[in-house]
N, C-alpha and C positions, 0 to 999 in steps of 0.2 A: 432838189429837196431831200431825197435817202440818200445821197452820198454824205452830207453834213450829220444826216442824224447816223449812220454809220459812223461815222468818225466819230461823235461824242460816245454811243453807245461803246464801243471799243477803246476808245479811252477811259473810260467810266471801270471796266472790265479789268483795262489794265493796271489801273490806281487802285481797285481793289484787291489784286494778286499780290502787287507790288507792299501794300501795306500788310497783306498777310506775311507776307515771303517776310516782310522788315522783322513784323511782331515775333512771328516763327524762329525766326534765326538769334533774336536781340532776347529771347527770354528761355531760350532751351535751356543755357546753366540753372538756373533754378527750375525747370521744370523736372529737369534730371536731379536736384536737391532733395526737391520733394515726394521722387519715387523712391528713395532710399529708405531702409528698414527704418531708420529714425532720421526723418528730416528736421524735426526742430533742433538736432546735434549737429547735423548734415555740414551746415556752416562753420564751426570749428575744426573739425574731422577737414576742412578743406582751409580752411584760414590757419590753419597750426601746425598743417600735415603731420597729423597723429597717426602712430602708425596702427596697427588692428588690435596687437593686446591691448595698447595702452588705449581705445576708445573703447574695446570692452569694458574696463574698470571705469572710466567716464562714464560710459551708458550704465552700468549697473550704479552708480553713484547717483545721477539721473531720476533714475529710475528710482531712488528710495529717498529721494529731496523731495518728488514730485507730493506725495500726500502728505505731508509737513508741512510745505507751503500752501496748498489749497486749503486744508483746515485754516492754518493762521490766514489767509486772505478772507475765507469764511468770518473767522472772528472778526475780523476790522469792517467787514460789509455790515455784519449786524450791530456792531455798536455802532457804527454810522447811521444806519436806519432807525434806529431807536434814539439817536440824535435828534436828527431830525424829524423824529413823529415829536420827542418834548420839544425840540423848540416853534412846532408851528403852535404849541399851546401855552408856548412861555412867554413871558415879557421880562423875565430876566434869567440870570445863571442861580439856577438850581442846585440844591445839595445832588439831587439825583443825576443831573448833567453833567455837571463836574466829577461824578463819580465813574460815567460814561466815557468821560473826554479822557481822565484818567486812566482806563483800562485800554483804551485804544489807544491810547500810547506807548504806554506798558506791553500791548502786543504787538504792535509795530516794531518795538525795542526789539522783541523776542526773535521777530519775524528777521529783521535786518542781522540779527546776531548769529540765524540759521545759516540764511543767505552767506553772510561773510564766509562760516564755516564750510559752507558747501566750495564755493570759490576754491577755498583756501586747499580743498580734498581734492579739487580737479586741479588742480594743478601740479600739486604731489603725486596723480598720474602723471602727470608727463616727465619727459627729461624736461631736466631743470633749467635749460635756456627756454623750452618752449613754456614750461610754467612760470618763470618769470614775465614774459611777453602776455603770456593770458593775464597774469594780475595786474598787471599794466594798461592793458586794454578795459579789464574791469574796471577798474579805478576810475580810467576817462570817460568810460562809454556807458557803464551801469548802477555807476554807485558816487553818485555825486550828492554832496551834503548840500538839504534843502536850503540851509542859511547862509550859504556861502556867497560875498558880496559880487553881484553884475554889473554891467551898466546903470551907471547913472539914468534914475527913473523907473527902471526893471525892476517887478518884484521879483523873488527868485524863493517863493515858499511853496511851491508845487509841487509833487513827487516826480523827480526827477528821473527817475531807471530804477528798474526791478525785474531780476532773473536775469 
């Protein structure tokens, strides 16, 4: 009878080393990401091989997108919330809704026009094979137009990528 439960015990031991050793080894690249001065740039800086001036000028670009975009994401949280307090009291579209629904589009606009611009700055850091590859990659991965037709059946009106 302790020779079986040895052997489970010790198996049990070893499937839990074994899956630490997996986790350990299968996520150090991004554990090392994330120790870097700026991990949330970390992934470009390695997907573009930016070389040091040129992710300087990146991080300081960065670095002054950042409270441009909070604010405008600020402004569309609270016209949204202020939506949504009229319409749990509406029964229909409001001059004051529509004036709501209005400005949050309007800042959206603004917002998306930032964004492009910011793109458009980091890439003019880089030499120019690597900054065409980044707008390229924008384009597929972060800025996809919400109307743009899908599959048959698919709505495709959700905010698709941002930053």
């Amino acid at each position: 009878m302790r020779r079986p439960l040895v052997i489970l015990v010790l198996g049990a031991i070893l499937g839990l080393l074994t899956a630490a050793a997996t986790y350990w080894s299968m996520t150090a690249h991004h554990r090392a990401l994330l120790r870097q001065e700026q991990p949330e740039l970390a992934w470009l800086r390695a997907e573009f091989k930016v070389a040091p001036e040129d992710f300087a000028r990146i991080s300081a670009l960065h670095q002054a997108y950042l409270p441009q975009c909070a604010e405008l994401c600020q402004r569309i949280a609270s016209c949204e919330a202020r939506i949504r307090t009229l319409l749990d009291q509406a029964d229909h579209l409001t001059p004051e809704i529509e004036a709501l629904l209005l400005e949050a589009a309007q800042t959206r606009v603004e917002c998306q026009k930032n964004m492009l611009e910011h793109f458009f700055q980091v890439s003019r850091a880089m030499p120019p094979e690597q900054g065409r590859r980044y707008l390229a990659w924008v384009k597929e991965k972060t800025f996809r137009m919400d109307h743009e037709p899908g599959p048959p059946g698919e709505a495709s009106h959700g905010h698709q990528g941002h930053h």
